[in-house]
C-alpha positions as CSV (number, residue, x, y, z in Angstrom):
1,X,-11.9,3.8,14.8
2,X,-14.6,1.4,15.6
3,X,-18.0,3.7,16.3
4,X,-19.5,3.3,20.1
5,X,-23.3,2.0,20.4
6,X,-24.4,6.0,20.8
7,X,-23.0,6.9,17.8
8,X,-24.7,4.1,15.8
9,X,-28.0,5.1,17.2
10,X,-27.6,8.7,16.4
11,X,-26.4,7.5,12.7
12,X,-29.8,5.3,12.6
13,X,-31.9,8.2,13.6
14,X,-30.3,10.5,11.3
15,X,-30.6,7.8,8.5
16,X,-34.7,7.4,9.4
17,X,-35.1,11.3,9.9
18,X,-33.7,12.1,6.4
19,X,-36.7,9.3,4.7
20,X,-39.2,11.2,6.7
21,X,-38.4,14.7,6.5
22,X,-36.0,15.1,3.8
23,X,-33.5,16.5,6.0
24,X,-32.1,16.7,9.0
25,X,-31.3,18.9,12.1
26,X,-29.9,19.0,15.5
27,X,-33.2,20.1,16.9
28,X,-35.0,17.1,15.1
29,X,-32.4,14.8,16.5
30,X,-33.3,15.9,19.8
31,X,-36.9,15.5,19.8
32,X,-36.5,12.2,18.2
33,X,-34.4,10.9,21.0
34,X,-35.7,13.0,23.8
35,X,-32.3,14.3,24.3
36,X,-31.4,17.7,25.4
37,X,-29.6,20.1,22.8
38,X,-26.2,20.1,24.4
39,X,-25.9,16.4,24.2
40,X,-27.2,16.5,20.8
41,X,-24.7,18.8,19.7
42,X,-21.7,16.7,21.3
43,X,-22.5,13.6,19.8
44,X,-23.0,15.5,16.2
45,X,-19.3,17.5,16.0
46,X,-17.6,13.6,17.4
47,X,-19.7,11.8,14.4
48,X,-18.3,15.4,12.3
49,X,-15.0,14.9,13.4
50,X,-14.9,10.8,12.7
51,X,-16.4,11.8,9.5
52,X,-19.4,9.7,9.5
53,X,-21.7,13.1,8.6
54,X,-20.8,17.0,7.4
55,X,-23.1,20.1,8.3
56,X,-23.3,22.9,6.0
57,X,-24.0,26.5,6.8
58,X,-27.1,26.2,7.9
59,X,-26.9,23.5,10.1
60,X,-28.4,20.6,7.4
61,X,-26.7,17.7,8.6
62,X,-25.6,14.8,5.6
63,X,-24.5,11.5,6.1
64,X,-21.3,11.0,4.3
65,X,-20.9,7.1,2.4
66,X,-19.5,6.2,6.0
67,X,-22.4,7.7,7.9
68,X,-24.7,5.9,5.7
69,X,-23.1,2.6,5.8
70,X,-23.4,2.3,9.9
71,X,-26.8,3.8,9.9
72,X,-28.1,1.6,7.1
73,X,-26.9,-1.4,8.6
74,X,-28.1,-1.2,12.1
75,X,-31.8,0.4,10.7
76,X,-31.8,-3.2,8.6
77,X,-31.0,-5.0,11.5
78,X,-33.5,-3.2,14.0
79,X,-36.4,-3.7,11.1
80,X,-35.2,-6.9,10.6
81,X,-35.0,-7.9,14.6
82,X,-38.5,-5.9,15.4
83,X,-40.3,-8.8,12.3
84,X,-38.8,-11.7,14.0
85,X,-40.0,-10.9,17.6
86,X,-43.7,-9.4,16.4
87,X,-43.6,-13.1,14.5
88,X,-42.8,-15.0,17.8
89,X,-45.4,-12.9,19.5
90,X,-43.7,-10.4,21.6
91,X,-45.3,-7.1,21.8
92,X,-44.6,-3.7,19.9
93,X,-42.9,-2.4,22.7
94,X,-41.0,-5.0,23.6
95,X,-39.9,-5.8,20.2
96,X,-39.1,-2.2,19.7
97,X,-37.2,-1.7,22.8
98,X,-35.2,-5.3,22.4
99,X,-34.4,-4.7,19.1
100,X,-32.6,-1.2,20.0
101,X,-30.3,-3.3,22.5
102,X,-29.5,-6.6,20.3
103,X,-28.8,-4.5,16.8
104,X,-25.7,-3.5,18.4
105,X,-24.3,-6.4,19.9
106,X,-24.7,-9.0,17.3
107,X,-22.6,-10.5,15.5
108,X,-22.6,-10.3,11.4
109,X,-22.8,-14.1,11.3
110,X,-25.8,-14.6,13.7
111,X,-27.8,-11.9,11.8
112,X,-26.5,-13.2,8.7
113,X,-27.9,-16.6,10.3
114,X,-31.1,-15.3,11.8
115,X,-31.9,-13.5,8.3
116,X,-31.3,-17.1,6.7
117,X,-33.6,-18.4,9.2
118,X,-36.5,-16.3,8.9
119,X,-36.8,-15.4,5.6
120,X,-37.9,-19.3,4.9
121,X,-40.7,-18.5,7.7
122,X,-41.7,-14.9,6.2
């Protein structure tokens, strides 16, 4: 089952959230994303039940091999995206906010392109 846009960037916060804590949490999800609790906790037993993440006892949410995968992939591409656009010039927020939208929608052979690209350039 291919994984919507929401679930990717919940993966990607997850992913980022686990390098700056150590760990991660619903409630931590939450504040990140400025999302209320309810939603947080929807989108977390759909990403448990597609297996992309398992929470133990406690509430310590892990990113299974899956998980991981999808959250690495899109956190390379939103790095990747925000360099290209600070490089042309575009602001922090607007590279932030563009990169968010385009990580998503892109294709693995225009990134693969892009990355070709700009690496000469960085």
């Amino acid at each position: 089952m291919k994984i919507r846009e929401s679930g990717e960037n919940y993966l990607e916060v997850m992913l980022v959230l686990s390098q700056e804590k150590g760990y991660i949490r619903s409630v931590d999800i939450a504040k990140k994303l400025s999302f209320s609790k309810p939603s947080v906790s929807r989108a977390v037993s759909i990403l448990k039940r597609l297996g992309y993440i398992l929470i133990d006892d406690e509430g310590m949410i892990f990113l299974t091999s899956d998980g991981r995968k999808i959250a690495e992939k899109i956190y390379e591409r939103h790095c990747f995206l925000i360099k290209c656009f600070k490089f042309l010039g575009v602001s922090e927020k607007n590279a932030q906010e563009d990169a968010c939208k385009i990580e998503h929608v892109m294709s693995e052979e225009t990134f693969e392109k892009l990355r070709e690209h700009f690496n000469k350039l960085f």
